[in-house]
VOVO-94049 format. One record per residue (C-alpha): y, x, z; residue in one letter. Coordinates in steps of 0.1 Angstrom, whole numbers. Example, Ala and Ser with C-alpha at 12.3 -4.5 7.8 and 13.67 -1.06 7.14 Angstrom:
2
[r [-45 123 78] 'A']
[r [-11 137 71] 'S']
***
This chain:
529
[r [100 -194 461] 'X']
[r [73 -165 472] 'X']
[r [68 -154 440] 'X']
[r [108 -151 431] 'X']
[r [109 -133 466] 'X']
[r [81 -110 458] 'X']
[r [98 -102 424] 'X']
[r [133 -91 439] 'X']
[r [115 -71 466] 'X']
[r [100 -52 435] 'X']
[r [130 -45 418] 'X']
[r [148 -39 450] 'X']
[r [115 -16 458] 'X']
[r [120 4 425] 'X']
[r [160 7 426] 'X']
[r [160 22 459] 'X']
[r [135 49 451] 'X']
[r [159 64 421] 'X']
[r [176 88 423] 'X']
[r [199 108 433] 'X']
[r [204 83 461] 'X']
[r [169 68 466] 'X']
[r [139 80 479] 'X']
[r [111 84 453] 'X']
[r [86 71 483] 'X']
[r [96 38 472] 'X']
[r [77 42 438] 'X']
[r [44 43 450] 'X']
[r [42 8 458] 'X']
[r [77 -12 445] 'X']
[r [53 -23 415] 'X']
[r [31 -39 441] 'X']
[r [50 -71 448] 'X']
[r [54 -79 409] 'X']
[r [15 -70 405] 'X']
[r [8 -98 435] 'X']
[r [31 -121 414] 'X']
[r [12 -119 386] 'X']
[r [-17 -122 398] 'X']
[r [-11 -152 417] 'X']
[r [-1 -166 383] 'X']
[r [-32 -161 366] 'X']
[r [-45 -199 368] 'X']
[r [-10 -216 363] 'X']
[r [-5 -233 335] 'X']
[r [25 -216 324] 'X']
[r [14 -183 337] 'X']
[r [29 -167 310] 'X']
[r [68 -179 313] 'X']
[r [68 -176 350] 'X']
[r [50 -141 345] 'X']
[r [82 -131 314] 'X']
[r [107 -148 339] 'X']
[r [96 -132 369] 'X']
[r [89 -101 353] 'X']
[r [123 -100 341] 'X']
[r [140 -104 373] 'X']
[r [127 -80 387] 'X']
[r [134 -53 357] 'X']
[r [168 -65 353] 'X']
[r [175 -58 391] 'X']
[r [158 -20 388] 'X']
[r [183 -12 354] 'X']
[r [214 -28 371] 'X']
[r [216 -11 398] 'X']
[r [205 20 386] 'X']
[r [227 23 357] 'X']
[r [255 2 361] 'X']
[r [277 33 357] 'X']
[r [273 27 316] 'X']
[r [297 -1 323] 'X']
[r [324 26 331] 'X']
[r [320 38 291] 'X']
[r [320 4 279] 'X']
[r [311 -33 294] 'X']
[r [290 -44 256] 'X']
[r [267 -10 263] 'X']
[r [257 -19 299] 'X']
[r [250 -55 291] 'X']
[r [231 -45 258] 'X']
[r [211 -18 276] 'X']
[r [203 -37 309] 'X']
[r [190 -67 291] 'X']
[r [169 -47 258] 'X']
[r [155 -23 287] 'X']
[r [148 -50 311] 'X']
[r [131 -76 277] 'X']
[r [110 -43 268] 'X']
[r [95 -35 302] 'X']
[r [92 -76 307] 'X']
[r [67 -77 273] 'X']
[r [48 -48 284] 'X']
[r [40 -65 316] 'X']
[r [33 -99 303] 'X']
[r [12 -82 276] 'X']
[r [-11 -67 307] 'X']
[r [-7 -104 321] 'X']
[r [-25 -116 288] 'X']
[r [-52 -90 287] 'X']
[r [-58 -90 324] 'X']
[r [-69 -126 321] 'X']
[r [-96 -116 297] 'X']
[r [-108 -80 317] 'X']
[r [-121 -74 346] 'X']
[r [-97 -54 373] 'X']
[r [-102 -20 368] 'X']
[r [-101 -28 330] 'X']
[r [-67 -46 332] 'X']
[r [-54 -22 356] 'X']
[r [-64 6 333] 'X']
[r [-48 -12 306] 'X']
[r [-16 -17 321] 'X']
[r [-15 24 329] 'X']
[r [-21 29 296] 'X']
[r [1 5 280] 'X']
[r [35 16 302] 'X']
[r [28 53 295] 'X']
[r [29 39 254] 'X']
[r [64 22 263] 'X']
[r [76 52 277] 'X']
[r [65 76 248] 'X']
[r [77 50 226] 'X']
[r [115 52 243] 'X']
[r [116 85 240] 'X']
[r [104 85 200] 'X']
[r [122 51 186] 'X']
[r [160 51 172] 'X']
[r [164 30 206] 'X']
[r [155 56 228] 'X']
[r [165 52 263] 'X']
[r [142 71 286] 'X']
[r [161 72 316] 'X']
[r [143 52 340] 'X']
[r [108 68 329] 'X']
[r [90 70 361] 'X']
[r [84 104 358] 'X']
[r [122 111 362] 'X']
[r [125 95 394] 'X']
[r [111 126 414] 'X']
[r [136 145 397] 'X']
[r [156 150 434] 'X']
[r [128 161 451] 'X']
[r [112 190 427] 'X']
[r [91 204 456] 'X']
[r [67 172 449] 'X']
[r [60 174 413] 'X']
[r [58 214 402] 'X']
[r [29 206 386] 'X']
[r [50 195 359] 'X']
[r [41 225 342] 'X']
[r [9 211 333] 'X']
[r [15 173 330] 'X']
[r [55 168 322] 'X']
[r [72 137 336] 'X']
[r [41 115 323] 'X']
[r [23 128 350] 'X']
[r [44 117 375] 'X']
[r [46 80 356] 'X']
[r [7 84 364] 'X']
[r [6 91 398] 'X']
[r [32 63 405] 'X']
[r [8 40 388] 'X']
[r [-25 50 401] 'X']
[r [-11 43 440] 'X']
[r [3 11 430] 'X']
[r [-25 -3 419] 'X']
[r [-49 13 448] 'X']
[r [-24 -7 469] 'X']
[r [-28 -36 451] 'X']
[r [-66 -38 450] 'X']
[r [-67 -27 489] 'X']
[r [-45 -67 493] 'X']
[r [-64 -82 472] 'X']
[r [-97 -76 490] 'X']
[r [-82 -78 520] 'X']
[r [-67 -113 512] 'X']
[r [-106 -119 502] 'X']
[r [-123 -105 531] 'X']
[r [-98 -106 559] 'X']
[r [-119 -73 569] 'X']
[r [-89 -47 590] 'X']
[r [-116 -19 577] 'X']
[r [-102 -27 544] 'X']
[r [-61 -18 553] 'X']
[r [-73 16 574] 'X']
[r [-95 30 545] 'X']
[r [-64 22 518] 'X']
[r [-40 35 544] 'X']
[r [-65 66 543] 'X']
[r [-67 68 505] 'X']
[r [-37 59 492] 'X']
[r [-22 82 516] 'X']
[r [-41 108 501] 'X']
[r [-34 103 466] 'X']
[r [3 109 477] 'X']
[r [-3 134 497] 'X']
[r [-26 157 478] 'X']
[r [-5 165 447] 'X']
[r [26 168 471] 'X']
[r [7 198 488] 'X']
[r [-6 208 457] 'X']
[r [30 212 443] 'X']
[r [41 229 475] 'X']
[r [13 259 471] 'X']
[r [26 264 434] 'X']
[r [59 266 449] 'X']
[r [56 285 479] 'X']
[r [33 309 454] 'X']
[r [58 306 422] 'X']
[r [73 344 413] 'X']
[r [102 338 387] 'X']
[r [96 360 357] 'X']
[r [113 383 332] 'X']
[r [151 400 333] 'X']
[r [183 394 345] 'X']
[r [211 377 325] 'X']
[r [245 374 339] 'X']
[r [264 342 327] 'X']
[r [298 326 332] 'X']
[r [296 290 327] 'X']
[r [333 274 325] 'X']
[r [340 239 330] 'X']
[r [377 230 320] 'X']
[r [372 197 336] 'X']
[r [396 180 302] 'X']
[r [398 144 307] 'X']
[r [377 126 275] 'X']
[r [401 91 275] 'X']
[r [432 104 281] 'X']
[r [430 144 272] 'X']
[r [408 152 250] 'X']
[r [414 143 217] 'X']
[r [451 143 224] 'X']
[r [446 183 230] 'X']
[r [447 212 203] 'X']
[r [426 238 202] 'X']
[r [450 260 203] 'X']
[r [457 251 241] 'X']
[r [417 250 249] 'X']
[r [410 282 234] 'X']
[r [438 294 261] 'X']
[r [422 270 287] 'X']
[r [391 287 282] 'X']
[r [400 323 278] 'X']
[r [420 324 314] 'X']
[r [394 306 327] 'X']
[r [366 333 315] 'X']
[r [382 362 326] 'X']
[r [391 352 361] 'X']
[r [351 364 366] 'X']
[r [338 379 336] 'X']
[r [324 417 343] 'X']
[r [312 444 319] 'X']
[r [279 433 324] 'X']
[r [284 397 316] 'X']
[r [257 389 289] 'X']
[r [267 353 281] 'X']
[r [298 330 284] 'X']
[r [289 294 280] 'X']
[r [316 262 272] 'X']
[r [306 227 270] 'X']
[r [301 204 245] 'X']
[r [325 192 219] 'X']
[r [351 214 236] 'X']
[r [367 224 204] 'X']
[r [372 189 192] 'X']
[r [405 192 166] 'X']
[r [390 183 134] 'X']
[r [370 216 127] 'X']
[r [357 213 91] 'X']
[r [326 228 89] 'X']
[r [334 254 59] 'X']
[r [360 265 77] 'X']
[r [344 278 111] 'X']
[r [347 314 106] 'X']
[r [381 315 109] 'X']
[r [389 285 130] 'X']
[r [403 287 168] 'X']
[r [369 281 180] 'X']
[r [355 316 165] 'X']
[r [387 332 177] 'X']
[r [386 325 208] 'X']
[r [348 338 213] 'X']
[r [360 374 192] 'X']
[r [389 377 213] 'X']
[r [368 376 247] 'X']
[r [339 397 226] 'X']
[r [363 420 213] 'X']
[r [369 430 252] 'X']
[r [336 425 269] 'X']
[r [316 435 237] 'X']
[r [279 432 264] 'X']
[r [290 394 261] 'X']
[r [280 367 237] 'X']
[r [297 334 233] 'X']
[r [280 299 235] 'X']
[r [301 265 233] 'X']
[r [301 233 218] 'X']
[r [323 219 189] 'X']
[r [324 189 168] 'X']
[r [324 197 130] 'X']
[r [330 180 98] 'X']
[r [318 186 63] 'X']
[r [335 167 36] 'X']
[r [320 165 1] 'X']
[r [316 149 -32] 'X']
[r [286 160 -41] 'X']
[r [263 125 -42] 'X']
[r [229 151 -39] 'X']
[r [244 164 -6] 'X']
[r [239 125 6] 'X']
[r [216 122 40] 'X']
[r [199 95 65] 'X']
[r [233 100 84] 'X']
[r [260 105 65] 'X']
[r [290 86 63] 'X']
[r [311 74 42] 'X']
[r [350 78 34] 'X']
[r [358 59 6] 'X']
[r [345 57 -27] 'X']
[r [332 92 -43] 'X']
[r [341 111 -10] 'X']
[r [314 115 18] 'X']
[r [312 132 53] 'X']
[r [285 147 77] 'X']
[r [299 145 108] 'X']
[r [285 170 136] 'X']
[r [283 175 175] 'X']
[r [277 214 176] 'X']
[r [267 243 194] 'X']
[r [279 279 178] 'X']
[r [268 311 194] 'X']
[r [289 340 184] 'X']
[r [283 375 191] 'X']
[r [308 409 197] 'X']
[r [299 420 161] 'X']
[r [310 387 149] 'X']
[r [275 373 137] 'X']
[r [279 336 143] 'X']
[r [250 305 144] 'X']
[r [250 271 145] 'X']
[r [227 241 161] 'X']
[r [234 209 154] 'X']
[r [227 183 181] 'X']
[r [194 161 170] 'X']
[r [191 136 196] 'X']
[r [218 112 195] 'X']
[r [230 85 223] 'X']
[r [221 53 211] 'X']
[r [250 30 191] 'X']
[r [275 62 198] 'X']
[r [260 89 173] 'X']
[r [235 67 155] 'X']
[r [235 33 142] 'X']
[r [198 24 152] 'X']
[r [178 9 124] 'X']
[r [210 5 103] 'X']
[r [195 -15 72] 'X']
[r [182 -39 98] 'X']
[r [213 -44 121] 'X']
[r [246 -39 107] 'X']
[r [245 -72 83] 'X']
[r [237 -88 115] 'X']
[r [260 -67 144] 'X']
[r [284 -57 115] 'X']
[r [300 -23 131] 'X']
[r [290 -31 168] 'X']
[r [283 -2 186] 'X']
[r [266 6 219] 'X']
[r [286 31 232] 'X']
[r [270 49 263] 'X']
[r [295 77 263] 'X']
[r [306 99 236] 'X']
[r [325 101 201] 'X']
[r [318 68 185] 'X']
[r [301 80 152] 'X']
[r [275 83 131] 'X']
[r [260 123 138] 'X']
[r [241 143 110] 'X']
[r [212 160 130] 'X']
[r [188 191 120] 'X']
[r [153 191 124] 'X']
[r [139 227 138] 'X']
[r [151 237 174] 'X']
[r [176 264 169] 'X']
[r [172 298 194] 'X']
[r [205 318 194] 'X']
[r [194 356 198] 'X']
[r [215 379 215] 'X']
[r [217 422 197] 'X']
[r [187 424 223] 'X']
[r [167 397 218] 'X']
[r [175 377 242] 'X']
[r [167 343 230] 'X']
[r [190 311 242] 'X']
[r [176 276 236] 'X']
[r [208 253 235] 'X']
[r [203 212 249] 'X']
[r [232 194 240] 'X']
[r [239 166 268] 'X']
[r [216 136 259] 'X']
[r [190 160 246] 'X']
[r [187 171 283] 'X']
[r [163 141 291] 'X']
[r [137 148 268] 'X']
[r [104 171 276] 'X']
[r [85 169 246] 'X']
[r [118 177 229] 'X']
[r [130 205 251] 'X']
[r [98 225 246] 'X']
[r [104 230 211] 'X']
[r [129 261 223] 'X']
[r [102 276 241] 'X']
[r [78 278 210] 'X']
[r [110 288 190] 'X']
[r [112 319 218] 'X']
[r [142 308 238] 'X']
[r [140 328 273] 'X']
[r [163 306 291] 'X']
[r [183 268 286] 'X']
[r [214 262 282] 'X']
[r [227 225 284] 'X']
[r [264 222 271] 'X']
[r [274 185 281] 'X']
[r [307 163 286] 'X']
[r [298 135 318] 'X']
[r [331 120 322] 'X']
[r [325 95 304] 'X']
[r [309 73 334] 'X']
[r [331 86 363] 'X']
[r [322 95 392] 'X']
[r [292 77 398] 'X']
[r [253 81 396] 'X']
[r [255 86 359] 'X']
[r [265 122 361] 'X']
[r [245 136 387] 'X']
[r [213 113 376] 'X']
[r [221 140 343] 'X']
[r [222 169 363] 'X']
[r [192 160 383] 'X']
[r [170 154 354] 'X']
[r [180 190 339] 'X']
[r [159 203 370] 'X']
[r [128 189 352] 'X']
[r [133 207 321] 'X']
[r [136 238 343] 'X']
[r [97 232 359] 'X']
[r [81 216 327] 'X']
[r [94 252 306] 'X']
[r [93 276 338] 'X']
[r [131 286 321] 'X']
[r [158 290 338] 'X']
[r [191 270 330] 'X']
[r [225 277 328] 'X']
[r [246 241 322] 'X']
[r [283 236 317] 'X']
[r [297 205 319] 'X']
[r [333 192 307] 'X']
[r [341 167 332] 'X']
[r [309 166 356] 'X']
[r [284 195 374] 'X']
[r [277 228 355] 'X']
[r [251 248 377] 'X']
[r [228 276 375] 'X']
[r [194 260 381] 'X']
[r [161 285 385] 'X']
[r [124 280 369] 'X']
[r [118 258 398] 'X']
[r [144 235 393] 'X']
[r [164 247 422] 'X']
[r [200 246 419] 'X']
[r [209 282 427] 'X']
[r [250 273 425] 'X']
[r [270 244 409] 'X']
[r [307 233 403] 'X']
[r [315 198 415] 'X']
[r [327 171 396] 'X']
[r [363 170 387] 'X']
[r [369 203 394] 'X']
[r [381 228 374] 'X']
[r [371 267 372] 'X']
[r [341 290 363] 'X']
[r [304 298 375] 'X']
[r [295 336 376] 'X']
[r [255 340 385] 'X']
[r [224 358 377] 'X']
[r [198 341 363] 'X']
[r [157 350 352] 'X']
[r [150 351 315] 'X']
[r [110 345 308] 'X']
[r [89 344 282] 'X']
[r [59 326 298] 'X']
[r [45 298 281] 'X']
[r [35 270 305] 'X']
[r [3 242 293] 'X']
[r [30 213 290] 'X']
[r [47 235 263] 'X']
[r [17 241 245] 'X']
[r [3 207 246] 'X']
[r [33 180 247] 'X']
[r [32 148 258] 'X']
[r [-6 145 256] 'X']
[r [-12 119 288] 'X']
[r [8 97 269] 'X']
[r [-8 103 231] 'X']
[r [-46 98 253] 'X']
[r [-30 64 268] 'X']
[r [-18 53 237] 'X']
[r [-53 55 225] 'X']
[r [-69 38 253] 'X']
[r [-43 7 257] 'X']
[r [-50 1 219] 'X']
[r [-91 1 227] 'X']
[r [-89 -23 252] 'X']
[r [-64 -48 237] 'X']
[r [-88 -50 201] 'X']
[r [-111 -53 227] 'X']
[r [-98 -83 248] 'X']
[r [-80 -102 220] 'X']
[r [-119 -108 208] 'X']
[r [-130 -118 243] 'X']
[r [-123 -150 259] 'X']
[r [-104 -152 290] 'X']
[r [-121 -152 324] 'X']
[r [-116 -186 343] 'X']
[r [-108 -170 372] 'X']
[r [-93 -137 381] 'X']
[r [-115 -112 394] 'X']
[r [-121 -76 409] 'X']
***
């Protein structure tokens, strides 16, 4: 009964720490309880079903509580998500349970850094990608702590949450041993410090932090269009309207950009036909007045063919002889007319990809997960596209789900983009965590890249967020109307955008050194420090 205790205090631990209601405090030691667990299991016989079971509860408790909203987009999705997320986190810990047996403490412990920094480059890599609960996100409400992200990404965060819990855990442990109070006041000492340190370190960067580079004056609309009952029932005819009376209740001459959300244009826009379709019009209509502007929104675009040679990874098809790539889009048009086009490239799991389709679909037929969006199978491009405005102004466009991804956002940035836009649609969770857990993550991009970001959401929060990840302005959720601000364009280059993800490439080197090396070792009799 202490252990099944210990495990819901850890997943109770980790939910409350999330955000945006939590307090990321929380993370520094809701592993410790689950780490006690285990290691009181070490000499059971069946350590290593009481480590999976217990293990599990306490995962499944951390991804129920803190995204139970997918439920509101579809009941299969949660339950899929929750219990995959919850089995994968559940292996990587009874993986360290198995090699902890055979390594001494700072070995395992080193190990099972390692090994959940692997997991979480491998979620946001794998056709199941689902990085949302990546440690290094839950900080994502308090940006004043982790500005070092500029240097580390959100893996560094995943570090620092790791290296306290397990300085907690050894600082028990002896104590347990020795029953020496010395022990608890020099953790309380360290520990504290290892919080406390990067904290002040991140405040100086702040308090010291000058945003660079030239204004830009956007308008970001959000028509606030229902998806279930609105949407796809509505021409885009009418949204073109919608979005025109919405632009010039603020626009000015010196508006440089006007930016829509995604999949706004939604009535079956072929692709070879988007130069003259209501989409295009409505940007040269709003151009053709404010000609200082350029136009930036989403649309959802299909391109039919016959051509077998034209066939891709993703493409889908109709019947026999006709195929279709089917597209969530951003176009950028300009007042001369000039348009481009970016195609989204990371898709929401079971909505816009079929994950490991030769595998699955003879086994799940055409079950899909949907976590919110159109339920279809999207053709993706490979380079990150930067819309350039007549002066060079360079825009990096993240379309919704692409939002929660570094590594993936950085690619702008060595493409030249001087500021982010991220076009999304939220509605599809209501108004719950889901939408603003979205909007807070966005805030990460904006320290990791040093770019500002401009974001306009459908149904959700569009905001204005600066290089520090403060939200300069926003538009709640639900509502209806326009943003007008001023935001910093940059073209500084921070270390994370240069080097990536590399804390998690070096731990993905290290966890495989020390499993080859404990699979050849036998297992210690008796756990030890």
């Amino acid at each position: 009964m202490k252990n099944i205790l210990l495990s819901i205090s850890a997943g109770l631990l980790l939910s409350i720490s999330w955000p945006t209601y939590g307090f990321p405090l929380f993370l520094f030691f809701g592993f410790v309880p689950l780490l006690v667990t285990e290691y009181n299991l070490r000499k059971s016989k069946y350590s290593k079903s009481l480590v999976f079971g217990l293990s599990f509860l306490t995962f499944f408790i951390w991804n129920m509580i803190a995204t139970w909203w997918i439920y509101n987009s579809t009941p299969f999705g949660m339950w899929f998500a929750e219990i995959v997320n919850s089995l994968i986190m559940t292996l990587v810990f009874l993986v360290y349970h198995i090699v902890a047996k055979r390594t001494k403490f700072i070995t395992g412990s080193i190990f099972l850094v390692c090994f959940w920094m692997s997991f979480e480059y491998l979620h946001l890599q794998w056709e199941f990608s689902w990085p949302w609960l990546n440690l290094g996100n839950g900080f994502s409400n308090y940006t004043s702590w982790v500005q070092w992200y500029e240097y580390t990404g959100t893996f560094g965060g995943t570090l620092w949450v790791w290296i306290v819990n397990i300085g907690i855990f050894k600082s028990i442990l002896l104590y347990i041993e020795h029953k020496d109070k010395g022990i608890l006041y020099r953790s309380i000492l360290r520990n504290g410090l290892s919080i406390l340190v990067p904290i002040i370190i991140s405040f100086l960067i702040l308090k010291t932090y000058k945003e660079e580079g030239n204004d830009a004056e956007v308008v970001i609309l959000q028509p606030n269009i229902n998806p279930y009952t609105e949407k796809y029932n509505t021409t885009d005819d009418r949204i073109g309207k919608l979005l025109d009376s919405l632009t010039n209740t603020v626009i000015t001459p010196k508006t440089d950009f006007i930016i829509a959300p995604e999949t706004v244009f939604a009535d079956n826009n072929r692709l070879a036909n988007f130069s003259v379709s209501i989409a295009k019009k409505t940007a040269k209509k709003l151009l053709d007045k404010y000609p200082n502007a350029h136009f930036l929104s989403g649309i959802s675009l299909i391109d039919v063919f016959n051509n077998p040679n034209k066939i891709r990874k993703q493409t889908n098809t109709y019947k026999e002889g006709i195929y279709y790539d089917d597209y969530n889009s951003a176009f950028f048009v300009r007042s001369d007319g000039t348009d481009e086009l970016y195609h989204k490239s990371k898709l929401v799991v079971g909505v816009e990809n079929f994950p490991y389709q030769s595998v699955l679909k003879p086994i799940l037929g055409d079950a899909m997960i949907d976590l919110g969006g159109t339920v279809a199978k999207k053709t993706t491009q490979e380079d990150r596209e930067v819309f350039f405005t007549k002066d060079s102004i360079g825009v990096g466009t993240l379309i919704c789900y692409e939002s929660i991804y570094g590594e993936f956002a950085t690619g702008y940035i060595r493409n030249k983009a001087d500021f982010l836009a991220i076009i999304t649609n939220d509605a599809w969770w209501g108004n719950t965590q889901g939408h603003r857990q979205h909007l807070s993550y966005a805030k990460l991009r904006a320290i990791e890249t040093r770019r500002s970001i401009a974001r306009s959401a459908n149904t959700g929060i569009s905001a204005i967020i600066d290089q520090t990840g403060n939200i300069i302005t926003s538009l709640g959720y639900e509502e209806q109307g326009t943003i007008k601000g001023t935001l910093k364009t940059s073209q500084k280059v921070t270390f994370y955008t240069k080097a990536g993800n590399y804390l998690a490439r070096i731990s993905i080197f290290i966890a495989i050194v020390i499993l080859l090396l404990s699979v050849t070792k036998r297992k210690s009799k008796t756990p030890s420090l």
